[in-house]
C-alpha positions as CSV (number, residue, x, y, z in Angstrom):
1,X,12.0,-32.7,-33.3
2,X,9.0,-30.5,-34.8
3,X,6.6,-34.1,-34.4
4,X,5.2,-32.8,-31.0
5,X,5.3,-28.8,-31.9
6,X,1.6,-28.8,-31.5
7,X,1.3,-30.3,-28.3
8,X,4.6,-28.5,-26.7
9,X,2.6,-25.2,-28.3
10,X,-0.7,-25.8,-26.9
11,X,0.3,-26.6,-23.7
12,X,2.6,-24.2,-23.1
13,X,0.3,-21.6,-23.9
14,X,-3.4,-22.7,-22.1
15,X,-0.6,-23.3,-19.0
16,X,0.3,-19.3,-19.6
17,X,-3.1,-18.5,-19.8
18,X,-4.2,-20.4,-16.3
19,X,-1.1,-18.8,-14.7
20,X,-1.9,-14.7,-15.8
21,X,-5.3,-15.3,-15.4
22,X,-5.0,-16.5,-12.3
23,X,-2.4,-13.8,-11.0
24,X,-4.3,-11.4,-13.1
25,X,-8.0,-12.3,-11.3
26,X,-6.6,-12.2,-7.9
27,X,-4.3,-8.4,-8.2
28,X,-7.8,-7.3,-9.6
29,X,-9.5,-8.0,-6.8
30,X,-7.1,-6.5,-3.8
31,X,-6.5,-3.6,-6.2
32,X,-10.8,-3.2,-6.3
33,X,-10.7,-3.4,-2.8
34,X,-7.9,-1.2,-2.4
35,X,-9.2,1.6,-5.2
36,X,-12.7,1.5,-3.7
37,X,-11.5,2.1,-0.5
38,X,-10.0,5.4,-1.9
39,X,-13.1,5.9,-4.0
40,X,-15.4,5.6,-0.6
41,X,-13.2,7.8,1.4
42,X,-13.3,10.9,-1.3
43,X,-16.9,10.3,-1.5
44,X,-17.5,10.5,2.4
45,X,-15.0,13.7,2.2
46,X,-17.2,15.5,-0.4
47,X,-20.2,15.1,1.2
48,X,-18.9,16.1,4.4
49,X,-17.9,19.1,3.0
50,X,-21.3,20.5,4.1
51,X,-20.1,20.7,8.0
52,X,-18.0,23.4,7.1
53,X,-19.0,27.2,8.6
54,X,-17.6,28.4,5.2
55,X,-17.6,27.2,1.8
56,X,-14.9,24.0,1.8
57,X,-12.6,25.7,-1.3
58,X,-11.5,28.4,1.2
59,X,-9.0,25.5,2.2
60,X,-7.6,25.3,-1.0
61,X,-4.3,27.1,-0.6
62,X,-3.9,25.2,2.8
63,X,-4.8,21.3,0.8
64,X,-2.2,21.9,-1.2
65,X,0.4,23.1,1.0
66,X,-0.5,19.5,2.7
67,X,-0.4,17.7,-0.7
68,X,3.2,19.1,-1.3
69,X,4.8,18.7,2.0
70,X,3.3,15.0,2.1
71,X,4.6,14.0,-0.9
72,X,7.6,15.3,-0.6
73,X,8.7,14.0,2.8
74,X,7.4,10.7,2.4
75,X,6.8,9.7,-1.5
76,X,8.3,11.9,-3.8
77,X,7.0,9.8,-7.1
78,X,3.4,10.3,-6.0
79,X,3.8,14.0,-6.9
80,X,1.4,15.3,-9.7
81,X,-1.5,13.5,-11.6
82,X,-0.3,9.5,-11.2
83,X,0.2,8.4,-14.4
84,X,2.5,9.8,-15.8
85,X,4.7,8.6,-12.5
86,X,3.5,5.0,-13.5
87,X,4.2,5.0,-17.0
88,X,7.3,6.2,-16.4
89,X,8.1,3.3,-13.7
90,X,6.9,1.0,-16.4
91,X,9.5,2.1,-18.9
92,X,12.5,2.9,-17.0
93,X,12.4,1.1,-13.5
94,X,10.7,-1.8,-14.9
95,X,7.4,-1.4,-13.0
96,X,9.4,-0.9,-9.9
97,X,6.7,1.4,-7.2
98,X,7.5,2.0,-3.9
99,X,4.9,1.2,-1.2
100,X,4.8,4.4,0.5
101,X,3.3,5.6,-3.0
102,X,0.1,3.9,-2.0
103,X,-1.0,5.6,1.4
104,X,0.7,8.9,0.1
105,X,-1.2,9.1,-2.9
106,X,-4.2,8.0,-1.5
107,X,-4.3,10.4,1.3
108,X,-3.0,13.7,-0.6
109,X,-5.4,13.3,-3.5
110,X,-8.2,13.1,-1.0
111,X,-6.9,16.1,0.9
112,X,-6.7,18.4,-2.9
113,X,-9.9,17.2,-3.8
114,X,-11.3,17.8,-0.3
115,X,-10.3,21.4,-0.7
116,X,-11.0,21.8,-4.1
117,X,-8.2,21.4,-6.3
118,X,-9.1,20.9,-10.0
119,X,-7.7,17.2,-10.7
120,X,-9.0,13.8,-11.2
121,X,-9.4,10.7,-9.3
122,X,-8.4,8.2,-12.3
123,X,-4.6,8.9,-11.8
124,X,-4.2,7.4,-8.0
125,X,-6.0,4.6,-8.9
126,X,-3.3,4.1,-11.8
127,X,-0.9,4.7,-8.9
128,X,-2.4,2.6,-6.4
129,X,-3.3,-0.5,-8.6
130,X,0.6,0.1,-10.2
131,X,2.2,0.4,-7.0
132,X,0.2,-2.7,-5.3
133,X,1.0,-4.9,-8.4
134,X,4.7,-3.8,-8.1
135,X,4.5,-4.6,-4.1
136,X,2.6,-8.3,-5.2
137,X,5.4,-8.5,-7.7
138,X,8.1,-7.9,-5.2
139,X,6.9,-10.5,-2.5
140,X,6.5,-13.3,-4.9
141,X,10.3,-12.5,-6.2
142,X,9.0,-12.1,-10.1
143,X,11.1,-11.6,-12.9
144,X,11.6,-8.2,-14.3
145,X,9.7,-9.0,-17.0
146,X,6.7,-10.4,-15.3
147,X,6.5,-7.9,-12.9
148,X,6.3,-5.2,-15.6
149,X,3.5,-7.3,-16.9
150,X,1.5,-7.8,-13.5
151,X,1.9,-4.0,-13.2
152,X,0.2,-3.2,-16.3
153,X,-2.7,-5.3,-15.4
154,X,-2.2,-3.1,-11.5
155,X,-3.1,0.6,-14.1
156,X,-5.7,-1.7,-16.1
157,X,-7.5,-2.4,-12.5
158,X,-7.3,0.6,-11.3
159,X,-8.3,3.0,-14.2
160,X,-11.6,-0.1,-14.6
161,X,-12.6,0.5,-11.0
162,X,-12.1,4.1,-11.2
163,X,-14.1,4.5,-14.7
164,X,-16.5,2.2,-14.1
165,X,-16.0,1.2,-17.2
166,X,-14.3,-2.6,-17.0
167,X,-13.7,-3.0,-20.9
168,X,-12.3,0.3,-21.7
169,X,-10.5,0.8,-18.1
170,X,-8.6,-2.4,-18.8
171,X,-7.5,-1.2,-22.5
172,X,-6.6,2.5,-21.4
173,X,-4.3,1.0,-19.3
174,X,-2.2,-0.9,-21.6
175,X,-2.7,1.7,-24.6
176,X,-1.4,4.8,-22.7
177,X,2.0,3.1,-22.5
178,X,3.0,3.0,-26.1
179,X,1.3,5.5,-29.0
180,X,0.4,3.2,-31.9
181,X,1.1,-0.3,-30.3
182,X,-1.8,-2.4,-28.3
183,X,0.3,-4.8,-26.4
184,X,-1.4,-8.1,-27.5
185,X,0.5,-10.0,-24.6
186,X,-1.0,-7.8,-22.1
187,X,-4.9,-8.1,-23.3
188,X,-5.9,-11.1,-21.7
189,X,-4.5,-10.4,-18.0
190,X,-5.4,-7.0,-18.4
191,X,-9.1,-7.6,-19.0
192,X,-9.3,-9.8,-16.8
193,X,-7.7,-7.8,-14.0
194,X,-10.2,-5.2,-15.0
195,X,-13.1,-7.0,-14.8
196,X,-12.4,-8.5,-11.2
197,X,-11.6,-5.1,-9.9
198,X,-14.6,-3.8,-11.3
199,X,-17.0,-6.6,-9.9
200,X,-15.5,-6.3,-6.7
201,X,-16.1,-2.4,-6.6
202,X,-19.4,-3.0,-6.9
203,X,-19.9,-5.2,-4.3
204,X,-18.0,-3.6,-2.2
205,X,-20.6,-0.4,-2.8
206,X,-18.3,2.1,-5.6
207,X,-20.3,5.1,-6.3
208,X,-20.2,5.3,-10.3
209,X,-21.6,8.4,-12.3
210,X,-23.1,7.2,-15.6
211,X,-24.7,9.9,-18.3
212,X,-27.9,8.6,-20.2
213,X,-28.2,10.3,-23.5
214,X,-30.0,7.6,-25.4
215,X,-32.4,10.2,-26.8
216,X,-30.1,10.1,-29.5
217,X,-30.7,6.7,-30.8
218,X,-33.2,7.4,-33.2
219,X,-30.0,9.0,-35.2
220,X,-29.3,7.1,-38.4
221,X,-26.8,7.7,-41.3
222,X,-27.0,11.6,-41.2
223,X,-24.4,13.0,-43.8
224,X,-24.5,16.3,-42.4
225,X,-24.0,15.4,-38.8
226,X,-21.5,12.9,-40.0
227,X,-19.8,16.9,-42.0
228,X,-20.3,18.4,-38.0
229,X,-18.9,15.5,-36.2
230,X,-15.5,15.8,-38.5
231,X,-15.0,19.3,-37.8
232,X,-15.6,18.8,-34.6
233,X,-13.1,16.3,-34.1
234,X,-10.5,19.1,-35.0
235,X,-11.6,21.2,-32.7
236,X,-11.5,18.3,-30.1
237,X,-8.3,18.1,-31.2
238,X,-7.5,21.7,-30.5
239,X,-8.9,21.7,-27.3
240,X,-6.4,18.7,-26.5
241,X,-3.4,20.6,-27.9
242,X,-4.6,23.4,-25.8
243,X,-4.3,21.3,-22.4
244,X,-1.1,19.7,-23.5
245,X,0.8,22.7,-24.3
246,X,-0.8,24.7,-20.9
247,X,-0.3,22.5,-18.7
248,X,3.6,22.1,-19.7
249,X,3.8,26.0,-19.9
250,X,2.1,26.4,-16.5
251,X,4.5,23.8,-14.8
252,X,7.5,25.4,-16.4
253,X,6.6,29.5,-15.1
254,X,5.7,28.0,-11.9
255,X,8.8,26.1,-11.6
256,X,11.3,29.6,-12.1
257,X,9.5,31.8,-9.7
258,X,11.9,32.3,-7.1
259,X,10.2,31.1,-4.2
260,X,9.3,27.9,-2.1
261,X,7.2,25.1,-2.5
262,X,5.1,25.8,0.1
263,X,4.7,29.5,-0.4
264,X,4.0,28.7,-4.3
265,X,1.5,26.0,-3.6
266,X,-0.3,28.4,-1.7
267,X,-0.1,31.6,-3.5
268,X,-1.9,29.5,-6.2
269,X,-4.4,28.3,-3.9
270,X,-5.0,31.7,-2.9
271,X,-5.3,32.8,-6.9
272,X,-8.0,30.2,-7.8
273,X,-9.9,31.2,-4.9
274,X,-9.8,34.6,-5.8
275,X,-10.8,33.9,-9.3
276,X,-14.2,32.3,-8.3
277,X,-15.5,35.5,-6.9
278,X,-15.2,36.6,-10.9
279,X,-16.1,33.1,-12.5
280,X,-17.5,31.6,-10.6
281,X,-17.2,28.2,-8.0
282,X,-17.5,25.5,-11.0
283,X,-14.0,24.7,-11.6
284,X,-12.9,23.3,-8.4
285,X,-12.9,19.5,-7.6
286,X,-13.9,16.9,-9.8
287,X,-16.9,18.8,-11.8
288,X,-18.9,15.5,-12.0
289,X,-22.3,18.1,-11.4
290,X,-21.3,19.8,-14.5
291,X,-20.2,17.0,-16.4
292,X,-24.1,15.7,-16.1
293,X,-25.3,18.7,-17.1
294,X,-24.2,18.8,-20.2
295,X,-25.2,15.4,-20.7
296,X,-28.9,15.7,-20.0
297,X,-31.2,16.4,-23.1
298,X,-33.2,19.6,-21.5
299,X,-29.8,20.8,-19.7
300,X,-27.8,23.5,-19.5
301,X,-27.1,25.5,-22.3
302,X,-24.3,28.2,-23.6
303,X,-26.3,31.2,-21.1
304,X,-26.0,29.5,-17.6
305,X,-22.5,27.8,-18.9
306,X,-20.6,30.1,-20.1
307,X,-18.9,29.3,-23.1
308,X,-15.4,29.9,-21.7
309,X,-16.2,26.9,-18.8
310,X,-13.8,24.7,-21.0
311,X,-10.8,27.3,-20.9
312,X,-11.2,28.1,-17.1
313,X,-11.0,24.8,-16.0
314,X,-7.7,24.4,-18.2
315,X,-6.1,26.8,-16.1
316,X,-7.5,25.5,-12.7
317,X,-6.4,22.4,-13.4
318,X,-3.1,23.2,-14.6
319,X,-2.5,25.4,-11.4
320,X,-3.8,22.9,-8.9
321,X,-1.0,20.0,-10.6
322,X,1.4,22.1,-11.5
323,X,1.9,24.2,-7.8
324,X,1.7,20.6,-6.7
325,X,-1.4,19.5,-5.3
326,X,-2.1,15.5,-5.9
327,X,-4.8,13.7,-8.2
328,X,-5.2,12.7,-12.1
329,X,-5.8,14.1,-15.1
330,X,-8.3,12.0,-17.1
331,X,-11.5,13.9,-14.8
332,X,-10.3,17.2,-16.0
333,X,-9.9,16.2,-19.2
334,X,-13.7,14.7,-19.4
335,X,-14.9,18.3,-18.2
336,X,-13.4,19.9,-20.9
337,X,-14.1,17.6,-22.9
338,X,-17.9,17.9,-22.4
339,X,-18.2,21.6,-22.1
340,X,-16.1,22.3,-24.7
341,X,-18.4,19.9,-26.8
342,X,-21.7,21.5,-25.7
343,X,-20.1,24.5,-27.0
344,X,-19.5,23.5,-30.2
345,X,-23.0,22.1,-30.8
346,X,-24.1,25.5,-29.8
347,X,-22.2,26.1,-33.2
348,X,-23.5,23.7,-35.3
349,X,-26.3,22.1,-33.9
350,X,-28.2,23.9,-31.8
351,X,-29.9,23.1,-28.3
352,X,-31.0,19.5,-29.7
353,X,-27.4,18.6,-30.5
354,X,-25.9,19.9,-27.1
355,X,-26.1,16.5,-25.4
356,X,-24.2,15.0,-28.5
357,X,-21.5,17.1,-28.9
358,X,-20.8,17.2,-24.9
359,X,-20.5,13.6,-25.5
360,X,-18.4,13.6,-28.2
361,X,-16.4,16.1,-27.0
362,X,-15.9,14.0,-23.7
363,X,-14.3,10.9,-25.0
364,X,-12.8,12.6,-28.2
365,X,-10.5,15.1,-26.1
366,X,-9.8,12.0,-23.5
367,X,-8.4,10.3,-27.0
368,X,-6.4,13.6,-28.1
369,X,-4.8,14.3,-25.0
370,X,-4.2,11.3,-24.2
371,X,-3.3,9.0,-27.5
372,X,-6.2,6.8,-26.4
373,X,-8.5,6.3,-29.3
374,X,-9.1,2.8,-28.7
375,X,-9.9,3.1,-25.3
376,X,-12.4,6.3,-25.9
377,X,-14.0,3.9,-28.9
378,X,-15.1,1.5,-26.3
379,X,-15.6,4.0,-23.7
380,X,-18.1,5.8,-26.0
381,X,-19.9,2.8,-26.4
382,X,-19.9,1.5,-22.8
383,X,-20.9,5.5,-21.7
384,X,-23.1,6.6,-24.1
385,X,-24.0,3.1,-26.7
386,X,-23.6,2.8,-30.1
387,X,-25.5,4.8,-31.8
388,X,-23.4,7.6,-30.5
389,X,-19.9,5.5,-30.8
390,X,-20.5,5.6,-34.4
391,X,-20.1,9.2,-34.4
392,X,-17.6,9.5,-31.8
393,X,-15.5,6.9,-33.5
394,X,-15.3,9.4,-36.2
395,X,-14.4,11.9,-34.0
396,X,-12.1,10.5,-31.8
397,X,-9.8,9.6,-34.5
398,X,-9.2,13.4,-36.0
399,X,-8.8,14.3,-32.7
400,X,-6.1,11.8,-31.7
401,X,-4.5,12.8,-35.2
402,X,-4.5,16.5,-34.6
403,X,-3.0,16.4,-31.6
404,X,0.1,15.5,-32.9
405,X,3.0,13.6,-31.7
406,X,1.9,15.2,-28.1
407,X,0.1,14.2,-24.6
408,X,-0.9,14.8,-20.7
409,X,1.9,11.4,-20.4
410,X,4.8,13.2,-21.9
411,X,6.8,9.6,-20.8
412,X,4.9,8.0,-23.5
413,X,6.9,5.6,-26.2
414,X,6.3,6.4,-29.6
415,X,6.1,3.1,-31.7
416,X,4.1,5.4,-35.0
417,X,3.8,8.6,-37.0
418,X,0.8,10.0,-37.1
419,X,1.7,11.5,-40.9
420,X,3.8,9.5,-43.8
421,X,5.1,13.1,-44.3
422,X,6.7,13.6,-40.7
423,X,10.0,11.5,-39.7
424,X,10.1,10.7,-36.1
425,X,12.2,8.6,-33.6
426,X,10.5,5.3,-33.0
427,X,11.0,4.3,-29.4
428,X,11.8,7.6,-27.5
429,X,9.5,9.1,-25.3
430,X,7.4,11.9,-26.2
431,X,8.9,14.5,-24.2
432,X,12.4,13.6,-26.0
433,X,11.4,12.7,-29.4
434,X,12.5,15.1,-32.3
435,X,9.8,15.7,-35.4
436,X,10.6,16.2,-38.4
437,X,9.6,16.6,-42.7
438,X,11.2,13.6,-44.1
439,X,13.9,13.9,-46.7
440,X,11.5,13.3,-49.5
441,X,8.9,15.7,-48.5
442,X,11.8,18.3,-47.6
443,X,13.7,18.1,-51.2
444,X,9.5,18.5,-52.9
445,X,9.1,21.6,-50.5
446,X,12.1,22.8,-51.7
447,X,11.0,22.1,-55.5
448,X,8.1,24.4,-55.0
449,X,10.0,27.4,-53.0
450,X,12.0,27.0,-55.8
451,X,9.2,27.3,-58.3
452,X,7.3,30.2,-56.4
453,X,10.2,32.1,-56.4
454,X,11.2,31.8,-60.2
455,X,7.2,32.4,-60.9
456,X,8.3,35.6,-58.6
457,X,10.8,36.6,-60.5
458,X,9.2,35.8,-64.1
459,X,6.3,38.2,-62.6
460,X,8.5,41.0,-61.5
461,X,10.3,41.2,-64.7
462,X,6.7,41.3,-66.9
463,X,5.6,44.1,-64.4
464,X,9.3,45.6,-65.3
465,X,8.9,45.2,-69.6
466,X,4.8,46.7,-69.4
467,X,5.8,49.4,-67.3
468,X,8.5,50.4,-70.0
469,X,5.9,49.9,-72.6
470,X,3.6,52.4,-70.8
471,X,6.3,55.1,-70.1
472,X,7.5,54.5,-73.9
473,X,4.0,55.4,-75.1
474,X,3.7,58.1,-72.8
475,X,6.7,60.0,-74.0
């Protein structure tokens, strides 16, 4: 019986591997196509923003009045920033997508972005790439199973032609499903899907914004940046705990005002326009200008970015999704990232740091808010090259530990504990899961309450006996 085992083994699998990479090559490529088709059309939009007699984020309130009514008469589950939509299709309707999410998606997010809502461009093509895969899936009558799998490879492709970044693109989109479990299965096809979307963005003319710090390579082992780069994964991580928790308690207050979706998605158009006559007109659309700023060596510093940029854009972007206007997360989160960064080199490092930290901040919040930190590793080092991934390997990981048992994707599966002194719920979502001291950590906090307050009473009762002494002596 076992006397063929590694034949029936070795075939079986290299007739696997043809099969996904096959299926995995081909999605890649219609959902490159597809995604740079989306990616041409918001770039064509922007730039035609310059016909306009007035300046183009007057039409906010009005974009997202459009983004709310499309999506909710024709594709309710492409509200808000994409992903979460898809991760949530993964784990409870089995990668099922409806088609309509594709032209929806792709059209409101163009229409937001347009006018100048604060969101990101990474989520649709989760959405699109998901929802094609789960169309593919459909029409060759796949298993549940497979088509769950052939949909992960759909966010892999889309978040690698979106990024530009094939290797990293391709692992985001398998990590962001499960905290603390890479899906090993998933690796090959979803590389592989990556890649072909990637090379067939390229050809097909993708416009891709790359940052080029490498003035920093002539860094070496530097103990006291390595003393700045820890702290400042904390604060990365504080920065991510920041968006998490405003964005949820924005959605929330927006949600109880007694009032209609259309007259609340334009009331907070109308308030973010307002806003820039006091903070200015940096926070609307993507913030790719401002993003490169604070990744050139000789660029903007803390007096012509103000070092609030990072908390501004928080709350622009957490308007824009939550009074539903259309588009992803992930370009928000690299703005913040970045200027939160440069402000914290501002801190520590001075003007010849700024660059750094605005990297490290960009890929270290991405891997807070997110639960990404393998994805931000390789990112860092596709982005920015080693010598700065050593560092922002450092970084990335406190920040994706201080976060907590938190994220942007609140329908996230939690397969770890990011403490051995915290019990959690393996396998609920994060939105759902309860958090807890474990029972031996809860009995040893109780020891020491219990100590303190003997010590308490022990030093009470001294204070008691001296004080008679005194008043004896006195009399």
């Amino acid at each position: 019986m076992y006397r063929n085992k590694g034949f029936v083994e070795q075939s079986t699998i290299i007739a696997s591997v043809t099969k996904w990479t096959f299926l995995s090559g081909v999605v890649g490529i219609i959902i490159g196509a597809i995604v740079t088709l989306f990616l041409n059309l918001l770039h064509y939009a922007e730039a035609s923003r310059g016909i306009l007699p007035f300046h183009y984020y007057y039409l906010l309130p009005f974009g997202l009045v459009f983004s709310v009514w499309m999506t909710k008469t024709f594709a309710p589950d492409a509200k808000g920033h994409g992903t979460e939509k898809v991760i949530e299709a993964v784990h409870k309707k089995s990668g099922e997508i409806k088609v309509s999410v594709i032209p929806v998606k792709l059209i409101a997010t163009i229409v937001t972005l347009f006018a100048g809502g604060s969101a990101g461009k990474e989520g649709p093509g989760a959405q699109i790439g998901a929802g094609t895969a789960s169309m593919i899936s459909d029409y060759l009558h796949f298993s549940k199973k497979d088509r769950k799998k052939l949909v992960a490879c759909g966010i892999s492709a889309g978040f690698a032609t979106v990024f530009g970044t094939p290797i990293a693109g391709a692992i985001f989109g398998i990590e962001v499903l499960v905290v603390g479990t890479l899906m090993y299965d998933l690796l090959l096809p979803s590389i592989v899907a990556g890649f072909s979307a990637f090379f067939t963005a390229q050809y097909l003319g993708a416009h891709y914004t790359y940052y080029e710090i490498s003035y920093f390579q002539h860094y070496f082992v530097d103990v006291a940046l390595i003393g700045k780069v820890i702290l400042g994964g904390v604060f990365f991580g504080l920065v991510a705990f920041s968006i998490v928790t405003f964005l949820k308690q924005t959605e929330v207050f927006i949600e109880k005002i007694d009032m209609g979706p259309y007259k609340k998605a334009f009331l907070a158009g109308l308030v973010l326009v307002l806003l820039s006559f006091i903070v200015g007109d940096k926070y609307f659309g993507l913030g790719l200008d401002t993003i490169s700023e604070t990744m050139k060596i000789q660029g903007s510093t803390p007096e012509t970015l103000p070092w609030y940029s990072f908390l501004i854009k928080i709350f622009y972007t957490a308007v824009t999704l939550g009074s539903g206007g259309s588009g992803g997360i992930v370009t928000p989160i690299f703005y913040i990232g970045a200027t939160s960064g440069q402000l914290f080199g501002s801190w520590v490092g001075g003007e010849q740091q700024l660059a750094l930290f605005a990297a490290l901040g960009f890929v270290s919040v991405l891997a807070g808010a997110t639960n990404a930190p393998i994805a931000a590793i390789i990112m860092a080092m596709e982005l920015f090259g080693m010598d700065v991934a050593h560092y922002a390997a450092i970084s990335i990981a406190i920040s994706f530990l201080v976060l907590g048992h938190r994220s942007v994707f609140p329908s996230q599966k939690l397969a770890m504990k990011k403490s051995d002194m915290l019990d959690i719920q393996y396998g609920e979502d994060i939105e759902h899961s309860s958090v807890a001291l474990e029972d031996e950590h809860i009995q040893q906090f109780k020891r020491l309450k219990r100590r303190l307050r003997i010590e308490k009473l022990k030093n009470e009762r001294m204070a008691k006996i001296k004080k008679r002494k005194r008043d004896s002596k006195k009399s």
